[in-house]
TISE-73738 format. One line per field, with one value per residue (C-alpha): residue number from 1; residue in three letters; x, y, z negated. Coordinates in steps of 0.2 Angstrom, whole numbers, plus 5000, padded with zeros to 4 digits. Each point is the difference from the previous one (the first is absolute). Layout:
// residues N
pos	[NUM, ...] $
code	[ALA, ...] $
c1	[X, ...] $
c2	[Y, ...] $
c3	[Z, ...] $
***
This chain:
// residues 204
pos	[1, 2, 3, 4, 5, 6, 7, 8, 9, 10, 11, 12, 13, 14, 15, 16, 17, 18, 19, 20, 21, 22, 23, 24, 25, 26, 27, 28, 29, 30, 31, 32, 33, 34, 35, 36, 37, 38, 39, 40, 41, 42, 43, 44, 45, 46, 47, 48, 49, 50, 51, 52, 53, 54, 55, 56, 57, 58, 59, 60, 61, 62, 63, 64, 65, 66, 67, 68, 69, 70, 71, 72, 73, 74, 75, 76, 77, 78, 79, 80, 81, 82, 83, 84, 85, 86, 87, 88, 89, 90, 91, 92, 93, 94, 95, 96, 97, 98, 99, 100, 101, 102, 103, 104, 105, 106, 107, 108, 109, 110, 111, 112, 113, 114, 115, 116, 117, 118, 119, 120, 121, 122, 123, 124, 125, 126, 127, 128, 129, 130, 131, 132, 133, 134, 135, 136, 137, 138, 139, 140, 141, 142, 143, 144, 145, 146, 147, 148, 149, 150, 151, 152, 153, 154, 155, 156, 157, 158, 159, 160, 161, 162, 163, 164, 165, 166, 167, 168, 169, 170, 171, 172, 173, 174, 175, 176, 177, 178, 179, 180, 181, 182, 183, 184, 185, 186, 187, 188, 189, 190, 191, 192, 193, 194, 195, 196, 197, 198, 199, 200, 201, 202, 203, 204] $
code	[UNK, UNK, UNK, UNK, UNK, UNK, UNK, UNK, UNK, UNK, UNK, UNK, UNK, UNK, UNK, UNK, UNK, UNK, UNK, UNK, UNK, UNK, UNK, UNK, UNK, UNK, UNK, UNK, UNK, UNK, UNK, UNK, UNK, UNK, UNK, UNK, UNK, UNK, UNK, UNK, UNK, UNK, UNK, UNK, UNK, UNK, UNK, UNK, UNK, UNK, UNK, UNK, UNK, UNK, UNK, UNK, UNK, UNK, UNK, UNK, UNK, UNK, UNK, UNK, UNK, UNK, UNK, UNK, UNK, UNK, UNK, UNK, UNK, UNK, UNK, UNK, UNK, UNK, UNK, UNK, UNK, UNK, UNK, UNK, UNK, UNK, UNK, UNK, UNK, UNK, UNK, UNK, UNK, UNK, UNK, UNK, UNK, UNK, UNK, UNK, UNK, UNK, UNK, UNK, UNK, UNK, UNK, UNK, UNK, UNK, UNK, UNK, UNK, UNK, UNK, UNK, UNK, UNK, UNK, UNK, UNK, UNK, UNK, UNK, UNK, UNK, UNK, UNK, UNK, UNK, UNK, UNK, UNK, UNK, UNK, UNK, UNK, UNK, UNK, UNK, UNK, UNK, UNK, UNK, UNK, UNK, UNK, UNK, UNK, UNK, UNK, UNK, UNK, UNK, UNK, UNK, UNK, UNK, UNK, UNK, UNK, UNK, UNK, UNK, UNK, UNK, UNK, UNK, UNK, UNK, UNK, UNK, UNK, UNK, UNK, UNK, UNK, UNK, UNK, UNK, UNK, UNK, UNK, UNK, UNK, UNK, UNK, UNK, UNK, UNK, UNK, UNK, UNK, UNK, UNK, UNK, UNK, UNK, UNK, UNK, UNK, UNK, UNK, UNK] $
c1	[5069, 4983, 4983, 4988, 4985, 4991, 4987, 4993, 5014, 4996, 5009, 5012, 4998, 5014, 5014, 5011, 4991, 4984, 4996, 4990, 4996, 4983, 4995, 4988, 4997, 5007, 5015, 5009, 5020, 5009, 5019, 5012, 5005, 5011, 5001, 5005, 5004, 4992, 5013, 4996, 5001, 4990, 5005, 4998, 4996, 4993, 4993, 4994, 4986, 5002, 5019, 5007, 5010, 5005, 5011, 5001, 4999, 4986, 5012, 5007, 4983, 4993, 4981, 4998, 4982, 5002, 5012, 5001, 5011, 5000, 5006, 4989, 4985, 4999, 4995, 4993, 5000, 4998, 5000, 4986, 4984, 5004, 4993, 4998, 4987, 4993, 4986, 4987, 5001, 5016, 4994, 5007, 5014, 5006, 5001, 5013, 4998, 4991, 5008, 4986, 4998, 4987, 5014, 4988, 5003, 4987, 4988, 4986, 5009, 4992, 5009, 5003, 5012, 5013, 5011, 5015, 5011, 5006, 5007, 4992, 4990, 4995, 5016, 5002, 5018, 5011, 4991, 5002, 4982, 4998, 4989, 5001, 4989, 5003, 4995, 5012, 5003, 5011, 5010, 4985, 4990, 4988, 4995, 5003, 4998, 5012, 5006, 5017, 5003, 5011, 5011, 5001, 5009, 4998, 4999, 4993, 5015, 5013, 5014, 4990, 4986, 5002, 4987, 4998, 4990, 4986, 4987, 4992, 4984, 5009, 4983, 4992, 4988, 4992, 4995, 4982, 5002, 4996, 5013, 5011, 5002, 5007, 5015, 5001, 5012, 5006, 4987, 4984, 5004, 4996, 4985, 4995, 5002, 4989, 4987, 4999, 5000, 4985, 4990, 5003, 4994, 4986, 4993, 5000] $
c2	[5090, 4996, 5004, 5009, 5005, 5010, 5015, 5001, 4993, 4984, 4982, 4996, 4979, 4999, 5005, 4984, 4987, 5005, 4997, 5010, 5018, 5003, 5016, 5001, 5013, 4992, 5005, 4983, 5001, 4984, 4998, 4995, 4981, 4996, 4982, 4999, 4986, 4992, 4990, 4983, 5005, 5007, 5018, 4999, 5017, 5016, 5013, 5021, 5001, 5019, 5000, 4983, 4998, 4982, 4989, 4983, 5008, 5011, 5012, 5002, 5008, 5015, 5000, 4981, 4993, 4984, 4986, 4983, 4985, 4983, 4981, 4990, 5011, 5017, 5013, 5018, 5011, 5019, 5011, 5003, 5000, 4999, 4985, 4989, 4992, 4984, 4994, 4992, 4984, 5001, 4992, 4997, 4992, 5008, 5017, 5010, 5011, 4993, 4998, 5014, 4992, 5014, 5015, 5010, 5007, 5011, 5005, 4992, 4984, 4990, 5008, 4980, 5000, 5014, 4989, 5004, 4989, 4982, 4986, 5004, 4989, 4998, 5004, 4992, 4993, 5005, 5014, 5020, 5005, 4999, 5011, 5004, 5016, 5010, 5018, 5008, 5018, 5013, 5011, 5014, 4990, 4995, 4981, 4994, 4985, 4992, 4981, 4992, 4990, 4986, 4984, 4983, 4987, 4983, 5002, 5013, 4996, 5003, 5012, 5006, 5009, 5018, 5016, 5005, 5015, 5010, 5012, 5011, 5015, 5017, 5002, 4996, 4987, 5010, 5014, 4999, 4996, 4983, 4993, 5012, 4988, 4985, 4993, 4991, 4990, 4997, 4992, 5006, 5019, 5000, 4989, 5014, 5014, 4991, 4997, 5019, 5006, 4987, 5004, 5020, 4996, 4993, 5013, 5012] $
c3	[4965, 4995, 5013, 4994, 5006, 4986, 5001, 5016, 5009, 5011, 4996, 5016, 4996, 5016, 4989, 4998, 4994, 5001, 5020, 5012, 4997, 4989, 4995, 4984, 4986, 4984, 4988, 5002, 4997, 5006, 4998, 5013, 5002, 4985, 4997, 4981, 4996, 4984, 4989, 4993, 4982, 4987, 5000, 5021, 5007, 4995, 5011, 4999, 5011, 5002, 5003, 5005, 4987, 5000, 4990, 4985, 4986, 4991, 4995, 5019, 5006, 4988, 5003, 5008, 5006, 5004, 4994, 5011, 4997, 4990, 5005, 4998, 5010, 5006, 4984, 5003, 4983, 4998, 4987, 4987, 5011, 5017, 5007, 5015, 5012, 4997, 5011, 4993, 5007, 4990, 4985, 4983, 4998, 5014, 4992, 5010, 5015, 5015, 5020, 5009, 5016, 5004, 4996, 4992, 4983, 4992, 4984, 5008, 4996, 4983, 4984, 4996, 5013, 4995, 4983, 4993, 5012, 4999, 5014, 5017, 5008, 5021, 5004, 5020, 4998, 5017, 5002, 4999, 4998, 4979, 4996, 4980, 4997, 4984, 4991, 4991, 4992, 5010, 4989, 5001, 4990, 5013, 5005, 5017, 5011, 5009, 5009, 5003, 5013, 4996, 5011, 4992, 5008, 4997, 4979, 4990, 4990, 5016, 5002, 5017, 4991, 4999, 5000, 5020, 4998, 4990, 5000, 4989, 4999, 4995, 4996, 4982, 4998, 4992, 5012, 5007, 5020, 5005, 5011, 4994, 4986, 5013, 5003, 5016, 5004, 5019, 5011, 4990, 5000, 5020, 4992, 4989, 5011, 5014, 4987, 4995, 5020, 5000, 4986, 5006, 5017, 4992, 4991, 5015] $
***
């Protein structure tokens, strides 16, 4: 069962594996720990963001967002137009989605930075803290942002690597609201919600 915190709700980051308790106004849905695995093949896994439908085949998950899988690197693919972060210290010919080691996904980021998808690059091997941020369109019609948190272990091409976790806005990116639009991922949301008690102190 997914998390969600939308509307006016506040995000409860102490559920599982998102540590101590942090309360924040924001509209972030995180599922629970899955640990997919990714198959070393080419058709490797596909997943719906809104459901959690999972499975290896295209046909096995109606309405799918992301596809992840290949031998000789780890691919990300989506369906037309829903893209991937690259940072911008990402350059050509490294074109596919960037490890986010600041967890932070959001529109302010350059346009140059969301592509189409390719091999991933930054990943830290024997580690469960990849961060592969993405947008992708929920079955409204609306564009949202979201990240997956993945484990490699001592090969992005080993049988150990799987999908841990992932979060997404229920929110559009496309609604006005400043960090409304974000998607923090564990450790910068208590980050983000100190900064905004700050800045409110501030003005006062």
């Amino acid at each position: 069962m997914f998390h969600n915190t939308s509307g006016l709700s506040v995000i409860f980051a102490g559920v599982g594996l998102f540590g101590a308790s942090t309360i924040c106004h924001a509209a972030i849905v995180y599922s629970p720990v899955i640990n997919l695995a990714i198959p070393v093949n080419a058709p490797g896994l596909y997943l719906n963001i809104e459901t959690g439908a999972s499975g290896t085949s295209a046909a096995a998950v109606p309405g799918w967002d992301i596809n992840v899988g290949g031998t000789s690197s780890l691919n990300f693919t989506s369906p037309g137009g829903y893209n991937f972060v690259r940072l911008n210290s990402a350059l050509p010919p490294t074109v596919g989605p960037s490890n986010l080691p600041e967890n932070i996904i959001g529109p302010f980021m350059p346009t140059a930075s969301w592509i189409a998808g390719g091999a991933a690059n930054g990943l830290m091997l024997n580690s469960t803290a990849n961060y592969i941020g993405f947008r992708f369109v929920a079955s409204g019609g609306s564009t949202h942002l979201g990240y997956l948190v993945l484990s490699i272990g001592s090969s992005v091409t080993g049988a150990d690597r799987k999908i841990v976790s992932y979060a997404y806005n229920s929110e559009s990116i496309t609604t006005p609201g400043g960090n409304s639009m974000l998607v923090p991922a564990p450790g910068a949301l208590a980050l983000l919600c100190q900064a905004g008690f700050l800045s409110k102190r501030r003005r006062r």
